[in-house]
C-alpha positions as CSV (number, residue, x, y, z in Angstrom):
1,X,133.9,36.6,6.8
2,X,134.2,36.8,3.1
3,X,130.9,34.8,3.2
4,X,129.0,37.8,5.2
5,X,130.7,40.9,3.1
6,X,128.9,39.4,0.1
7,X,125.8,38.5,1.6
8,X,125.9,42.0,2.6
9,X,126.6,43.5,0.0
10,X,123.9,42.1,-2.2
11,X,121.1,42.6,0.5
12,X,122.7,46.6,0.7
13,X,122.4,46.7,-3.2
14,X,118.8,45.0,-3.6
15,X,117.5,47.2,-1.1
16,X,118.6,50.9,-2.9
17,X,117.3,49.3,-6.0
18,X,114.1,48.4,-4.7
19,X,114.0,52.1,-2.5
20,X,114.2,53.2,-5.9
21,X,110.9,51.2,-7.1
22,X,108.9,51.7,-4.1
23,X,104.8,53.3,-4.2
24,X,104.4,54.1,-0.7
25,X,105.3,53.3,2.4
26,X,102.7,50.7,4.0
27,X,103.8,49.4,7.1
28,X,105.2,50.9,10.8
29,X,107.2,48.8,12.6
30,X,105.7,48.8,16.3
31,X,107.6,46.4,17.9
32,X,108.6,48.3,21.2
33,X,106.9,48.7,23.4
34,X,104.3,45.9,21.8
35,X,104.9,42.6,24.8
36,X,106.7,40.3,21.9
37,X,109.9,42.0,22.6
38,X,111.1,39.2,25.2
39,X,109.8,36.1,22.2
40,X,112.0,33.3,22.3
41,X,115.1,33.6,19.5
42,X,115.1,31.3,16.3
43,X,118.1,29.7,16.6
44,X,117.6,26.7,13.9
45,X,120.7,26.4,12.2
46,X,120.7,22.5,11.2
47,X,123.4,20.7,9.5
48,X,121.9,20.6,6.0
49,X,120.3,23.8,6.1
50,X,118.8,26.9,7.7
51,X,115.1,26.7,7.6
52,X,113.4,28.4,10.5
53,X,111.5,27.8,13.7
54,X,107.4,28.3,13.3
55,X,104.9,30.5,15.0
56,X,101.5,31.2,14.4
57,X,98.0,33.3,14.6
58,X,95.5,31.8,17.0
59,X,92.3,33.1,18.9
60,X,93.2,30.9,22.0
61,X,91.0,32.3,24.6
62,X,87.6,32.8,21.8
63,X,87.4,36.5,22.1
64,X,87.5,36.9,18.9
65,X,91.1,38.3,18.2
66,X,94.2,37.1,17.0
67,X,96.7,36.0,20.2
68,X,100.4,34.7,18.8
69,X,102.3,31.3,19.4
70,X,105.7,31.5,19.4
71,X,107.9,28.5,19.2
72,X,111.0,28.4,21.2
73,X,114.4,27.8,20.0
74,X,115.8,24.6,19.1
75,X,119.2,24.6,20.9
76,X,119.1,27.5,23.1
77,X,116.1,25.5,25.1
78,X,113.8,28.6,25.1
79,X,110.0,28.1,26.7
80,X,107.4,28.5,24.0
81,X,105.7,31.5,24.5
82,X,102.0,32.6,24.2
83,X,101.0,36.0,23.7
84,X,97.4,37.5,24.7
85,X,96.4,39.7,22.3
86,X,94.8,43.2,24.1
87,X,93.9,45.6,21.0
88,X,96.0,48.3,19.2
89,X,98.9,45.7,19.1
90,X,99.4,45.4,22.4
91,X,100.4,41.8,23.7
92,X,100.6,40.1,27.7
93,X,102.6,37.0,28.0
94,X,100.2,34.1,29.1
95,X,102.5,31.4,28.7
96,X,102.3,30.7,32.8
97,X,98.7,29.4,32.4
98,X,99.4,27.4,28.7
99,X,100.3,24.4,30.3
100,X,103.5,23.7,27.3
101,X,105.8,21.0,27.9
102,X,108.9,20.8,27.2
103,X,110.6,22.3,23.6
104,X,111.7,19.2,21.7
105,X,113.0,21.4,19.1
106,X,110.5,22.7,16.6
107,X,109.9,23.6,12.8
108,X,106.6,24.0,12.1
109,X,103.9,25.1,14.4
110,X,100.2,24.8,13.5
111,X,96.5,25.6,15.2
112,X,92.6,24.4,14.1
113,X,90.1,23.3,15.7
114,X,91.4,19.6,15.6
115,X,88.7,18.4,17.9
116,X,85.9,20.3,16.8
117,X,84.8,22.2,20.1
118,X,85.1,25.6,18.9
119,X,88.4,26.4,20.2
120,X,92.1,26.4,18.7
121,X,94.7,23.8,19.4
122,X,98.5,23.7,18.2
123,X,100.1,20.8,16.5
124,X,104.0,21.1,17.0
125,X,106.2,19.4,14.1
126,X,109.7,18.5,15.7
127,X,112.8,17.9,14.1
128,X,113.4,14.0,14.1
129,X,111.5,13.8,17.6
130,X,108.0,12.8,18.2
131,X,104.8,15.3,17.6
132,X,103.4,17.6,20.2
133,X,99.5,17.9,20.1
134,X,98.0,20.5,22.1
135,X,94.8,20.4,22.8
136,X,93.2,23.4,24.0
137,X,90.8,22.7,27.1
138,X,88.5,25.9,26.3
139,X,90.6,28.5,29.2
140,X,93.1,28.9,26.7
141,X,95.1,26.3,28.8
142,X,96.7,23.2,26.4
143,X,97.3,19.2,27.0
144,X,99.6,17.3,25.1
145,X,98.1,14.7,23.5
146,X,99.6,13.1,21.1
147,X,99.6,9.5,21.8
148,X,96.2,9.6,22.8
149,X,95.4,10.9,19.1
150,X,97.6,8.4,17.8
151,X,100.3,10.6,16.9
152,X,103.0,8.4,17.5
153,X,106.8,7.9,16.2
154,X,109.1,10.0,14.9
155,X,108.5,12.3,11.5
156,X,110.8,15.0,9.7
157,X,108.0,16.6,9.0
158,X,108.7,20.2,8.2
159,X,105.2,21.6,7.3
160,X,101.8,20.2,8.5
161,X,98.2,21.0,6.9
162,X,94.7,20.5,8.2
163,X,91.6,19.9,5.6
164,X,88.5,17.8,5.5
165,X,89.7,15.2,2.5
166,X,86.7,12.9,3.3
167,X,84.2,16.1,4.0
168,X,82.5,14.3,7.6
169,X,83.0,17.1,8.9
170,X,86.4,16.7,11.0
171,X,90.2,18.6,10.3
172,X,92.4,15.7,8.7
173,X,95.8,16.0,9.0
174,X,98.7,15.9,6.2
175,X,102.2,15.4,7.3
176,X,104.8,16.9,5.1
177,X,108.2,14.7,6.2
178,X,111.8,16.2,4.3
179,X,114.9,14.0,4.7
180,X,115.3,11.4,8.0
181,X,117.8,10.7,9.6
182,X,120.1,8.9,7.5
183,X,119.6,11.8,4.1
184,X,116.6,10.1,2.7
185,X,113.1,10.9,1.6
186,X,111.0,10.2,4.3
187,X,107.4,9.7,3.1
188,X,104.4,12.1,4.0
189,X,101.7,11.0,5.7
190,X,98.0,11.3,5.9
191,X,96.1,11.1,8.5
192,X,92.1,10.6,9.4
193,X,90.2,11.8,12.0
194,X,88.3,10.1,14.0
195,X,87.0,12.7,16.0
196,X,89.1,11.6,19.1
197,X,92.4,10.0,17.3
198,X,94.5,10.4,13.8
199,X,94.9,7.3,12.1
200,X,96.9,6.4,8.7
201,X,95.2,6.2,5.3
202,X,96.0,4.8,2.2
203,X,98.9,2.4,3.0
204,X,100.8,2.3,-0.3
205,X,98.1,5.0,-2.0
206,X,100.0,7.9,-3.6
207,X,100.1,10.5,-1.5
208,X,103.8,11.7,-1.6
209,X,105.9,11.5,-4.9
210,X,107.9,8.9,-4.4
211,X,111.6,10.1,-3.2
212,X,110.4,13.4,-2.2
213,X,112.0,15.2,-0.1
214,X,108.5,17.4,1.2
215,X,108.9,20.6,2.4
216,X,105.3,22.0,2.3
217,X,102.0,20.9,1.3
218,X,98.0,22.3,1.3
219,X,94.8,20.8,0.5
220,X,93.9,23.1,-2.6
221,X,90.4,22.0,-4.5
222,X,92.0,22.9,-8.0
223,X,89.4,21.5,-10.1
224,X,86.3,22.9,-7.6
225,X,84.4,19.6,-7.4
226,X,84.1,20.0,-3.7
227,X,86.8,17.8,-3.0
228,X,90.0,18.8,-1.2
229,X,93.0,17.9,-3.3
230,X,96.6,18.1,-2.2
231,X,99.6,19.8,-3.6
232,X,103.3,19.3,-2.4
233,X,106.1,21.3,-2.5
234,X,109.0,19.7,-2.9
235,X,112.9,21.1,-1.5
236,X,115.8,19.9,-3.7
237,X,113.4,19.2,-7.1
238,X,116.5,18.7,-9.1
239,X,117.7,15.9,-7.0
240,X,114.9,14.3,-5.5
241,X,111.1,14.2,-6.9
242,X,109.8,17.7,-8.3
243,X,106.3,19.0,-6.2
244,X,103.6,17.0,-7.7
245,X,99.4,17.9,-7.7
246,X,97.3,15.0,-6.3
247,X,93.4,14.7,-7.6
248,X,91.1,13.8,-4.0
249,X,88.5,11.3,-6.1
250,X,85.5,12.0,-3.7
251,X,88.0,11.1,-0.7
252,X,88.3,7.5,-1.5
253,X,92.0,7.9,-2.9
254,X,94.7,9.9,-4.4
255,X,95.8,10.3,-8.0
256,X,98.6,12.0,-9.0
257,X,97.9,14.6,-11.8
258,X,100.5,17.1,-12.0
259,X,101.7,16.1,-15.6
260,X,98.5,16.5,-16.8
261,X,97.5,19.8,-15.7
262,X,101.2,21.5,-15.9
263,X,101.4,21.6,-11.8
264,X,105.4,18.9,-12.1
265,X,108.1,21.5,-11.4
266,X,111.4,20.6,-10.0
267,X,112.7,23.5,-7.8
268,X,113.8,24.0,-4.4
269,X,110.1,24.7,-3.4
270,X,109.9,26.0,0.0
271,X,106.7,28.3,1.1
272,X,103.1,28.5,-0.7
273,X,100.0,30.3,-1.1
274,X,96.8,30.3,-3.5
275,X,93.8,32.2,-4.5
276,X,91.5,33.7,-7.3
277,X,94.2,35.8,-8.3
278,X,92.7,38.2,-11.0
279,X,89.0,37.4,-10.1
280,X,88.5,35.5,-13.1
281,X,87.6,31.6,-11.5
282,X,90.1,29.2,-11.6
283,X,93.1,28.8,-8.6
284,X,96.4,30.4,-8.8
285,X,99.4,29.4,-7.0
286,X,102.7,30.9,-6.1
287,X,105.8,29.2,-4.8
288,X,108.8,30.3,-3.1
289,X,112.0,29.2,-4.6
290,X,115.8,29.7,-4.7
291,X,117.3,32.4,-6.5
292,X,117.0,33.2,-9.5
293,X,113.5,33.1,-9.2
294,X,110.0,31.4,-7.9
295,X,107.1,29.9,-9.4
296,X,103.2,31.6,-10.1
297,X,101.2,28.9,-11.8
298,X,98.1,30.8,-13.2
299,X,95.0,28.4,-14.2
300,X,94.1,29.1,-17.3
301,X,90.5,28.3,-18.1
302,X,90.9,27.9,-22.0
303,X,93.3,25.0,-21.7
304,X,91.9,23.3,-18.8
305,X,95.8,23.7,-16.9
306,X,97.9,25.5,-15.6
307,X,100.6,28.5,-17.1
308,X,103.9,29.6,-15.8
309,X,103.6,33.1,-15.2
310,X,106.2,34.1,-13.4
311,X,107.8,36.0,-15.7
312,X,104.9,37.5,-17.5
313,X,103.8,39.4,-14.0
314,X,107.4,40.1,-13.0
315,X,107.4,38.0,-9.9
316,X,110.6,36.0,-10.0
317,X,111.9,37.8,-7.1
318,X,115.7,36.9,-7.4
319,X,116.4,36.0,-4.3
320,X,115.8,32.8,-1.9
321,X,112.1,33.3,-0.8
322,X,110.3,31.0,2.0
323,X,107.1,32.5,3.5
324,X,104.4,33.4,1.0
325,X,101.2,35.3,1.2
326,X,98.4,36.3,-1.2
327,X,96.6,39.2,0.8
328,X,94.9,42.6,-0.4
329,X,97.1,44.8,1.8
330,X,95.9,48.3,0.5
331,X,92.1,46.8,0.4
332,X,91.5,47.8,-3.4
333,X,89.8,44.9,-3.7
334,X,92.7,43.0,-5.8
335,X,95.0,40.3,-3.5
336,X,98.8,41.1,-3.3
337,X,101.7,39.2,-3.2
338,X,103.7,39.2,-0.5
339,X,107.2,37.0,-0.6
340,X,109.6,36.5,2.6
341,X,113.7,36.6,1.4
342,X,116.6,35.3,3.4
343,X,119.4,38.1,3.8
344,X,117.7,40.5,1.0
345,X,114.5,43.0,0.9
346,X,110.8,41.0,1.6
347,X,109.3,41.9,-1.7
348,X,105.0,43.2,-1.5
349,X,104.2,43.2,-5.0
350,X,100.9,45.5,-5.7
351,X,98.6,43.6,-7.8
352,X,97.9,46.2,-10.4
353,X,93.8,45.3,-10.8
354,X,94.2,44.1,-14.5
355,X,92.6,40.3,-16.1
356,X,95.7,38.4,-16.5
357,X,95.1,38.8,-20.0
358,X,96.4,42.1,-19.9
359,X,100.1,40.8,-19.2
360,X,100.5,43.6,-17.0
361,X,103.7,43.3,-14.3
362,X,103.1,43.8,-10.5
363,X,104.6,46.6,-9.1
364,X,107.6,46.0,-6.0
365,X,106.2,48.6,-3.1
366,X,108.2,49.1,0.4
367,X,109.5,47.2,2.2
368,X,109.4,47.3,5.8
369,X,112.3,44.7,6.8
370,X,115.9,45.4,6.9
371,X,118.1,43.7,4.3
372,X,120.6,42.2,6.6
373,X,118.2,40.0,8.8
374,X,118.0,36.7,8.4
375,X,114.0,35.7,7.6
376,X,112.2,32.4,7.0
377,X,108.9,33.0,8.9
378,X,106.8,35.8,8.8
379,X,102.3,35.4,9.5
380,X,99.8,37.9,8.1
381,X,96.9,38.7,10.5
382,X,95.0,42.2,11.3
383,X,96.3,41.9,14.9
384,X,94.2,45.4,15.7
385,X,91.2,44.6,13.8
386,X,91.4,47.7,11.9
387,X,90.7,45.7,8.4
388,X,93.7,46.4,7.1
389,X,96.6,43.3,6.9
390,X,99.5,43.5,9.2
391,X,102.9,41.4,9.4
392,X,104.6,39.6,11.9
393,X,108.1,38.6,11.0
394,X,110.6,36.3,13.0
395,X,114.5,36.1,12.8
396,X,117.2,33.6,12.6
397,X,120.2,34.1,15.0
398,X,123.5,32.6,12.8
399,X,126.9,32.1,14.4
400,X,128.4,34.8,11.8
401,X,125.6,37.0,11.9
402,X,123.2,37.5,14.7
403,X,119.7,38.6,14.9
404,X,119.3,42.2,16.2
405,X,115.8,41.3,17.6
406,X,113.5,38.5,17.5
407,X,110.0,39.2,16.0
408,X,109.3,42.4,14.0
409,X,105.5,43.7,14.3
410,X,105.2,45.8,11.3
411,X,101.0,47.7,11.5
412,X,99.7,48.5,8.2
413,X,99.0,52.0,8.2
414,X,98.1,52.0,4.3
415,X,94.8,54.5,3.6
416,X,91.8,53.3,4.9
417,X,88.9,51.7,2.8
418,X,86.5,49.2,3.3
419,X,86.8,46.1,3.9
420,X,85.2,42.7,5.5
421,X,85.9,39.6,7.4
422,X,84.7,36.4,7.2
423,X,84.4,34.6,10.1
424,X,82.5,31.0,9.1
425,X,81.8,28.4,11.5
426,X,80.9,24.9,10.8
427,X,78.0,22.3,11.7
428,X,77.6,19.6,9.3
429,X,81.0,20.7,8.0
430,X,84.2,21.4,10.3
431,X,83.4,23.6,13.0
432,X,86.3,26.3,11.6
433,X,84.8,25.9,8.0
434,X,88.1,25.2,6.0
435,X,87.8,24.2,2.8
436,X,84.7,26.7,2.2
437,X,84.7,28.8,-0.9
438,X,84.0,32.4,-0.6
439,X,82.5,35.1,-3.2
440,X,81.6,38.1,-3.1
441,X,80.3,40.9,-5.2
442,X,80.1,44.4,-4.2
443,X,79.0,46.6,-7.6
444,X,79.9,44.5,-10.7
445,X,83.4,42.8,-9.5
446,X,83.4,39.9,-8.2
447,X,86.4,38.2,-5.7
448,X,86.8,35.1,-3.9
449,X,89.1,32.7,-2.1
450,X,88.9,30.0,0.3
451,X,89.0,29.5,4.0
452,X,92.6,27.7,4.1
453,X,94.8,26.2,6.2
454,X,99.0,26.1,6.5
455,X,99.7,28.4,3.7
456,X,103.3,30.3,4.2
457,X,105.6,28.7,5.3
458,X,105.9,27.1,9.0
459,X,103.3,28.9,10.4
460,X,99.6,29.5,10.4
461,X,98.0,32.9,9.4
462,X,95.2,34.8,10.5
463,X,92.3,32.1,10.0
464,X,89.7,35.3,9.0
465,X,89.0,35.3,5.9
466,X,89.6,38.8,4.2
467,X,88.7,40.7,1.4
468,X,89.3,44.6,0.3
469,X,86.1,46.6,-1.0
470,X,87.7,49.8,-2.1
471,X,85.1,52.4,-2.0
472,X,82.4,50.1,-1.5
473,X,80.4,50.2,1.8
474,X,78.3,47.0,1.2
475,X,79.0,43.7,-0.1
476,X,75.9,43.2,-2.2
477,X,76.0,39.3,-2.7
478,X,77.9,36.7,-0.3
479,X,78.2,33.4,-1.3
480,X,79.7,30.7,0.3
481,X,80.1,26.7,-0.9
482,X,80.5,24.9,2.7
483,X,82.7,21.4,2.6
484,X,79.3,20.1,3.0
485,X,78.1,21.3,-0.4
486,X,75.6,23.3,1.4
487,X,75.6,26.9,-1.2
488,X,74.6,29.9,0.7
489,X,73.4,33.4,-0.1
490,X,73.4,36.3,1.5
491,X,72.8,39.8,0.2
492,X,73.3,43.7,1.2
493,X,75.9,42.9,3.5
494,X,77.6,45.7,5.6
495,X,81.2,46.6,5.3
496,X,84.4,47.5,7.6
497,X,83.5,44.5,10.4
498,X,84.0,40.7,10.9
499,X,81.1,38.9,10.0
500,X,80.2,35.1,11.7
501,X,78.6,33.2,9.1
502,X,76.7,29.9,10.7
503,X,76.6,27.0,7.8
504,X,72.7,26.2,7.5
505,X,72.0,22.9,8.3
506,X,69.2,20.1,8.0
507,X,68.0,17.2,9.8
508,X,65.4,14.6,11.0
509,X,64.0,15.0,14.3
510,X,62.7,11.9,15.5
511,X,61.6,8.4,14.1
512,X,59.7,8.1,10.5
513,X,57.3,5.1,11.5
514,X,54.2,4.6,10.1
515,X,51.6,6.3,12.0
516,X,53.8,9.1,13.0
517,X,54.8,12.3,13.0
518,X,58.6,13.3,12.9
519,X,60.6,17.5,11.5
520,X,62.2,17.5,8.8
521,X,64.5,20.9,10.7
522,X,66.1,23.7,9.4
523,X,68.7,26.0,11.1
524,X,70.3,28.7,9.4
525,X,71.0,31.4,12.3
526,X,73.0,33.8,9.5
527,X,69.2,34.4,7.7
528,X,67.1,35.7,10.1
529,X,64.0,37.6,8.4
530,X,64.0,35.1,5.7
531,X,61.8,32.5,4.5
532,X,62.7,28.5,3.9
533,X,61.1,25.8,1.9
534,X,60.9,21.9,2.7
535,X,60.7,19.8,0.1
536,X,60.6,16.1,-0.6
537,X,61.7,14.0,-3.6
538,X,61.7,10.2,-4.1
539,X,64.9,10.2,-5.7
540,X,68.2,11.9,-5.3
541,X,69.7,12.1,-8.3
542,X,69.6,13.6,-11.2
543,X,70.1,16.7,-9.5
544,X,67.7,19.5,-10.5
545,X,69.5,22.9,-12.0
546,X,68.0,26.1,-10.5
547,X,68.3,29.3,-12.7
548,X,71.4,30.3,-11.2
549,X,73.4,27.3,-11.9
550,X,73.4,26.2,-8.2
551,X,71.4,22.8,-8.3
552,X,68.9,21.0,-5.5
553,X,70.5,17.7,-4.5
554,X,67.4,15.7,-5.5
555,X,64.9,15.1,-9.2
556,X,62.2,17.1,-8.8
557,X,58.8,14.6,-9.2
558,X,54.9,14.2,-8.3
559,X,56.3,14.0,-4.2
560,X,57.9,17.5,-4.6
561,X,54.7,19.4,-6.0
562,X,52.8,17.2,-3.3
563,X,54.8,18.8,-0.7
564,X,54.9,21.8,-1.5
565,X,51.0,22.0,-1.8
566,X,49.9,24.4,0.7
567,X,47.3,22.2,3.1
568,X,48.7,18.8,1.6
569,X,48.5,16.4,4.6
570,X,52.0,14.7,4.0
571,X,54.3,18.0,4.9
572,X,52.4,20.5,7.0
573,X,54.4,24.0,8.0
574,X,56.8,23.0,4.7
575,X,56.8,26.9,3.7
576,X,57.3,29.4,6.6
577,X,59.3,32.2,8.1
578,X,62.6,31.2,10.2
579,X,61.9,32.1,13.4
580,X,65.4,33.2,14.8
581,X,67.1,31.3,12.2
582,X,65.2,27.8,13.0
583,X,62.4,26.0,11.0
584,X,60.7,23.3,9.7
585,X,58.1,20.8,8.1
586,X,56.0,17.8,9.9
587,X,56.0,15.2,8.3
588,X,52.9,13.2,9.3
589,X,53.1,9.3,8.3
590,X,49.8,7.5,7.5
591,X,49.7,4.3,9.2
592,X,49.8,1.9,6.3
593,X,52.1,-0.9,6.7
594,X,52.8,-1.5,3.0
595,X,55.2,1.8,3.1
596,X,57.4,0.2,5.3
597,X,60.9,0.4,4.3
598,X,59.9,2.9,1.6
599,X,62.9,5.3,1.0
600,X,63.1,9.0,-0.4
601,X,64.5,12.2,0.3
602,X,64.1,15.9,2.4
603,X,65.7,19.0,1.0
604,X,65.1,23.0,1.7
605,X,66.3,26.6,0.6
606,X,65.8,29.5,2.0
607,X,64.5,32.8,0.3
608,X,63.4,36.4,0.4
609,X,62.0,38.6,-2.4
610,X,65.5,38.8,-3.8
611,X,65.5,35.0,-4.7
612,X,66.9,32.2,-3.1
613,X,69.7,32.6,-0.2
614,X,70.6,29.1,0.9
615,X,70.4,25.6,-1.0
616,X,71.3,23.1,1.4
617,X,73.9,20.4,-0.3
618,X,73.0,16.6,0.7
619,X,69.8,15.5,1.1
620,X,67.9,14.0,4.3
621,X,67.8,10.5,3.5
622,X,64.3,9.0,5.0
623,X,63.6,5.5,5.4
624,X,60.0,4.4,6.9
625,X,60.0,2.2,10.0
């Protein structure tokens, strides 16, 4: 009892203090009368710990909203629920038609796209048990199917990430495994996909510090070469191996780097997020940690590393944080922090719009949860599609303190400006597009962030990739880097909606013999109205640099300016207009048999009179037959 008097009257104290402190109230809790009132309790209090039971954001029936998973508890048996999202935050409970099995006691819960048909399934993580794959069937009814992925044996894996590491287009799958069953580090895992089945790579490759006890990890491409690195938080840093920054060398193999670029930190690390933080290029980080404080790792570009900067920006909370999330809640065009406490005040700080330079701290505004719940797992989705952030938090029921409810639907009712949402979908890369990098320029500030997966903490977010405009009503330049390396453009965009971008994509259509005819196609369905390019090259490499620092992925040379001749009889129809979003050059073989087996290379962009939108990544490879 003496336990909860103080517990209380810490949370009590923190929360009159941060009243104190607050801007402006941004959130309404709208709970009743929402359909979540009847969601399974969190009831996950484990032996060594507390640590929550996951839910998470998913558009399970493709209408283009976000539905909620919630996992059930772990000993009160509680059904998993599913909740069908019906606008203006109103939910129906669909679980009936899911098809879950049974609840073998869950931690983190996790949807993609795993199989690439352009639907969500769940991956559920349970506690010393065997893995639950769901995959969706397209009705927004689920399989289990883990064996037949190859998901087999028992993990502790608390957290789970998906991310292309190999870039073939499909969602690989990192296992984050804690402590087993007799106390001890259990190493992470990472798994390939096949397309139809996970299987293990790099058998004694680092990829897990050793004696780590993993609580968290995300693919994060720190150094921006395309390639999806990894980053691993670590619980009990002090005891066991600190969290530890792994270089992805052109998915081949792992290398640990986190000495060299200021990334080793030995904390209790529990939930994580990243982005462009001030706008300025590099990626920030933020980590949840223990009291006193957490961790925000700012790249700085002059030393090639990162900075601890936790201090500098005021963002050491003081409390024992978990869930994490870098979101522009007030749409200003600037990404705020939001940080999830156990038994004390959530704490939204306002990023204040300044270069990190500036050293300025970020301002503590309300906070919408009461102090004395018990918090671990919280997602951040617009669940009403109103372009502004909302939050969804769950509670922990304790044997000395029990949850009044168990989710908390908080709207965002902060003053409306504009906004946007990417929506990107994947053909040569995954079909959900993670691992894309995103910019965007409205007036003369830029932004940008990636499409990521499993940041938080046990959960996954709203997969929509969002950005504030402030006053601005038009995103003048888009620009997206697919997984691919395909870089496209697009310009004048208009505000306050979601917006599908389709990756542009290139191939051969049919067999280069000699005496032949065969398309070199293009498909970019985003850039309709626009013009495209073919080109051809007889080598790949060295790249050529275009004005604006993107690059075409072959050396120009006499074949390009041949192809690009108008009326040349090698490429006919190589410069045209898309014609809803399709297009493409014959190529028209002469039928000489001394070019047989004669290699070289297709590539395309796509322009208007405002320059070039799309330059497409790798090259068609052609070899004549």
């Amino acid at each position: 009892m003496q336990r909860v008097r103080s517990v209380l009257f810490v949370a009590m104290a923190d929360a009159f203090a941060f009243a104190s402190i607050a801007l402006a109230q941004v959130f309404v809790d709208v709970t009743s009368g929402s359909g979540l009132e009847g969601a399974p309790r969190d009831d996950s209090l484990y032996p060594d710990g507390v640590y929550g039971v996951g839910m998470c954001a998913l558009d399970h029936d493709g209408d283009g909203d976000v539905d909620v998973f919630v996992a059930g508890g772990v000993f009160n048996g509680s059904q998993h629920r599913l909740y069908r999202n019906d606008g203006n935050m109103q939910f129906t409970d669909v679980t009936a038609q899911a098809g879950f099995g049974p609840n073998l006691g869950v931690r983190a819960a996790q949807s993609a796209d795993i199989d690439n048909d352009g639907d969500d399934d769940l991956l559920l993580c349970n506690w010393r048990r065997r893995l639950q794959l769901y995959i969706n069937d397209g009705t927004g009814h689920f399989v289990e199917s883990a064996m037949a992925w190859g998901l087999t044996g028992q993990t502790s894996a608390w957290g789970a990430t998906f991310g292309d590491f190999d870039r073939d287009g499909l969602l690989d799958l990192y296992l984050a495994n804690r402590l087993n069953a007799n106390a001890s580090p259990q190493p992470s895992i990472l798994y390939r996909n096949l397309g139809d089945r996970f299987v293990r790579v790099f058998d004694g490759e680092p990829v897990t510090a050793p004696d780590a006890a993993t609580l968290f990890a995300v693919f994060i491409d720190f150094d921006e070469d395309g390639w999806p690195d990894l980053y691993t938080v670590n619980d009990k840093g002090t005891s066991y191996a600190p969290n530890q920054l792994f270089r992805n060398h052109a998915g081949q193999w792992f290398e640990p780097v986190g000495e060299t670029f200021d990334a080793v930190d030995a904390m209790y690390g529990m939930g994580c997020d990243f982005v462009d933080a001030f706008c300025d290029g590099g990626v920030d980080f933020f980590v949840s940690d223990r009291a006193p404080d957490h961790l925000f790792r700012v790249w700085s570009p002059e030393r090639g590393r990162f900075r601890d900067e936790t201090q500098t920006f005021g963002v050491a909370g003081g409390h024992l944080g978990w869930a994490v999330h870098f979101r522009d809640f007030d749409n200003d065009g600037w990404f705020d922090l939001h940080v999830v406490h156990q038994f004390a005040p959530n704490h939204l700080y306002r990023n204040p719009a300044q270069p990190a330079a500036a050293e300025i701290p970020w301002p503590l505004v309300a906070n919408p949860i009461s102090p004395v719940e018990m918090q671990l797992c919280a997602i951040a989705a617009d669940f009403d599609d109103d372009g502004r952030i909302d939050l969804l938090h769950r509670f922990t029921d304790l044997p000395f303190l029990a949850a009044s409810r168990s989710l908390a639907l908080h709207r965002n009712v902060s003053p409306q400006r504009h906004w946007i949402g990417i929506e990107t979908r994947g053909t040569t890369s995954n079909r959900q597009g993670y691992g894309a990098r995103i910019e965007l320029r409205a007036g003369n500030d830029w932004q940008r962030q990636w499409r990521r997966h499993g940041v938080g903490y046990l959960g996954t977010n709203d997969r929509r990739v969002h950005f504030g405009l402030g006053d601005r009503t038009t995103v003048d330049e888009l620009r997206i880097t697919w997984p691919s390396g395909v870089v496209q453009h697009l310009r004048d965009v208009t505000a306050d909606r979601v917006l599908t971008v389709v990756e542009p994509s290139m191939r051969l259509v049919g067999d280069p013999a000699i005496g032949s005819a065969c398309v070199v196609e293009l498909s970019s369905p985003s850039e309709g109205g626009r013009s495209y390019a073919v080109m051809l090259a007889s080598q790949d490499s060295p790249r050529t640099i275009l004005a604006d620092g993107r690059s075409l992925p072959i050396r120009v040379d006499y074949l390009t300016a041949l192809s690009l001749t108008p009326g040349n009889a090698l490429l006919h129809g190589n410069v045209a207009a898309l014609h809803r979003g399709a297009g493409g050059g014959l190529l028209t073989l002469p039928a000489a048999p001394a070019l047989r087996g004669m290699r070289f290379y297709a590539t395309g962009v796509t322009f208007d009179t405002d320059g070039i939108g799309t330059v497409f990544g790798d090259p068609v490879e052609i070899t004549i037959q």
